[in-house]
C-alpha positions in Angstrom: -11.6 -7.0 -15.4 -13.9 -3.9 -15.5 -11.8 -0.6 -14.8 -15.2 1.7 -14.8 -14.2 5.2 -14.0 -10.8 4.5 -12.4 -8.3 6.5 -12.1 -4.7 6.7 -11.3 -3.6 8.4 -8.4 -1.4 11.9 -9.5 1.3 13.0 -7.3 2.5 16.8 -6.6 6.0 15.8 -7.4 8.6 14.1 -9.7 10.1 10.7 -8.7 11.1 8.2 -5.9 9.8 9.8 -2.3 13.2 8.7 -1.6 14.9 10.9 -3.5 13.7 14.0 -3.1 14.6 16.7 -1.1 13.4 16.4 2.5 10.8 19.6 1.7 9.4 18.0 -1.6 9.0 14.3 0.3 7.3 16.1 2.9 4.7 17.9 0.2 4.3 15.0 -1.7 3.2 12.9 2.0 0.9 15.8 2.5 -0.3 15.1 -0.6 -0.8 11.8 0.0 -2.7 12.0 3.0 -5.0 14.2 2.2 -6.3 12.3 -0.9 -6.3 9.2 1.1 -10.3 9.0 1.2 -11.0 10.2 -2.2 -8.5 7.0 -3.0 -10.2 5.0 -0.8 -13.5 6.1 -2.5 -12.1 5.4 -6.3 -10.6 2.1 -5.1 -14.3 1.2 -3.5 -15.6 1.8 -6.8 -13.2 -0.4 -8.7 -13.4 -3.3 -6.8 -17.6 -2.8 -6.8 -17.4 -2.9 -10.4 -15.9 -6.3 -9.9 -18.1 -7.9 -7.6 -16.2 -7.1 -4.2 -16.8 -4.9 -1.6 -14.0 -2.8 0.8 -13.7 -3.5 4.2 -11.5 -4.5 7.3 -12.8 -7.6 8.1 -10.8 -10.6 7.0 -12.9 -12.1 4.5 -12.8 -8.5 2.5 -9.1 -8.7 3.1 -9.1 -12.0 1.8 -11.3 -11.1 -1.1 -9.3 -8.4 -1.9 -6.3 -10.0 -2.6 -7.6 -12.9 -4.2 -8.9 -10.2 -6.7 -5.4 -8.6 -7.2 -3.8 -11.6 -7.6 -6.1 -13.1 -10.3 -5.7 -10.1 -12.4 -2.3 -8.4 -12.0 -1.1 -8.1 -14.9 3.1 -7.8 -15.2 4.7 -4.7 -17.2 5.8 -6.7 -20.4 9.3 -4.6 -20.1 10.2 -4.8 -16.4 8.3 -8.6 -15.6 7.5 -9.2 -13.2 7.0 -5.8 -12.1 3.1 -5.3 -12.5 2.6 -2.7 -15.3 2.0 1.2 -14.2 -1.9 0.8 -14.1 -1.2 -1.9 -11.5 1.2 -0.2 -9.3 -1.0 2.9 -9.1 -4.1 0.0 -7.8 -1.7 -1.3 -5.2 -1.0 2.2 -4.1 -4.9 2.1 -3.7 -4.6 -1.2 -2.0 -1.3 0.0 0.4 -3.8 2.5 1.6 -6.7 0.4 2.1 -4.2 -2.3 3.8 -2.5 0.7 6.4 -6.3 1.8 7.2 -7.4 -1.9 7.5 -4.3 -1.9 10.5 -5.3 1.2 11.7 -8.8 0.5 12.6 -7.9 -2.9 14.3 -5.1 -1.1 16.2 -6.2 2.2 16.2 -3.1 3.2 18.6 -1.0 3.2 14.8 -1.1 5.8 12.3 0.3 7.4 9.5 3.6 8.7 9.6 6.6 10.5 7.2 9.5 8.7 8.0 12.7 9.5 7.9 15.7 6.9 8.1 18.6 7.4 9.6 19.9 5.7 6.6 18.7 8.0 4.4 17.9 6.3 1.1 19.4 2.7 2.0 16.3 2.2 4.0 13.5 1.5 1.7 10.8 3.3 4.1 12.9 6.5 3.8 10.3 9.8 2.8 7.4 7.5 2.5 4.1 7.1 4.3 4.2 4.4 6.6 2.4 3.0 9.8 3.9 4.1 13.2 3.1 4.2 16.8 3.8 0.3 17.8 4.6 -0.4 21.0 5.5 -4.1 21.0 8.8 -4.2 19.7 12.2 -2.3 20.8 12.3 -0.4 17.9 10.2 2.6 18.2 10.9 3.7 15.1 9.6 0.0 13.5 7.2 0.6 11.0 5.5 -0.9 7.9 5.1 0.4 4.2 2.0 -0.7 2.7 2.5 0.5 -0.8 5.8 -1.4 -0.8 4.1 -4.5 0.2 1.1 -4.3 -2.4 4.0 -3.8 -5.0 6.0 -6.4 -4.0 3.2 -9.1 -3.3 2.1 -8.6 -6.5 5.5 -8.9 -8.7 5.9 -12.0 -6.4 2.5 -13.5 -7.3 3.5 -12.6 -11.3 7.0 -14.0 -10.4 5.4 -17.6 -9.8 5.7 -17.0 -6.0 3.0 -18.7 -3.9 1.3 -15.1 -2.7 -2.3 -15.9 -1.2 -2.7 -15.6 2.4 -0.3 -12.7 2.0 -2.5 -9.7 2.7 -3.6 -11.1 6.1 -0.7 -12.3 7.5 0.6 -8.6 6.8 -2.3 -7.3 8.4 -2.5 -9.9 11.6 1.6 -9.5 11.6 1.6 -5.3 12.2 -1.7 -5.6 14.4 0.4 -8.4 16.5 3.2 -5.9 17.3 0.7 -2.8 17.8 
């Protein structure tokens, strides 16, 4: 695995998006969005440096996880959560993943969400895709970064996980 340069993304504030105050979630989205090509550019690089290139085609989605999975490594005192370095590269890869959905159904898009639920609902205060139109729910939406983390603790939990990363992708695209 060559790391190069890369870098961990930093956030503005403290903590679970979930639990913060409505006003710091909201910042910290901000935050998020507004990064999300210099992200984008740092995660291009760290994949380069391993022989891959970004893209929204399904064989560079493919690739990409393929990648990930072969080198996740799991935090040795939370397995099999992947270690903090890893979760910071699938918040890279939720990103890449959410624009990969966006630019085959470009009627999605970013959103802060904000459940009913309030903390209950794992999607509450984060970044998600919005905007579908084939299902009832118009507040449906999917959380990249939640799937990157969990696809990759299920891969280091023994889980069968390849083919993962597409289906996602084909899955939201379907109900766009």
């Amino acid at each position: 695995m060559e790391w190069g340069e890369y870098r961990p993304f930093q956030p503005v504030e403290d903590g679970p998006m979930e639990d913060m105050s409505p006003v710091a979630a909201r910042r910290e989205y901000e935050h998020r969005m507004a990064t999300k090509g210099e992200r984008l550019l740092v995660l291009a690089a760290l994949v380069e440096a391993n022989g891959l290139r970004l893209g929204t085609d399904a064989e560079a989605v493919d690739a990409l996880e393929r990648w990930y999975l072969a080198e996740v490594e799991a935090d040795p005192e939370r397995a099999p959560r992947p270690r903090p370095l890893w979760i910071a590269v699938a918040y890279d890869l939720g990103l890449q993943i959410g624009e990969t959905i966006i630019a085959r159904a470009p009627g999605l898009s970013w959103s802060f969400y904000r459940s009913r639920a309030g903390s209950r609902d794992v999607a509450h205060q984060h970044p998600v895709i919005m905007g579908f139109t084939g299902v009832r729910n118009k507040r449906y939406n999917v959380d990249p970064f939640l799937f990157a983390v969990g696809t990759g603790g299920s891969h280091l939990a023994g889980s069968d996980a390849h083919g993962s990363f597409r289906r996602f992708v084909d899955s939201a695209v379907s109900y766009a």
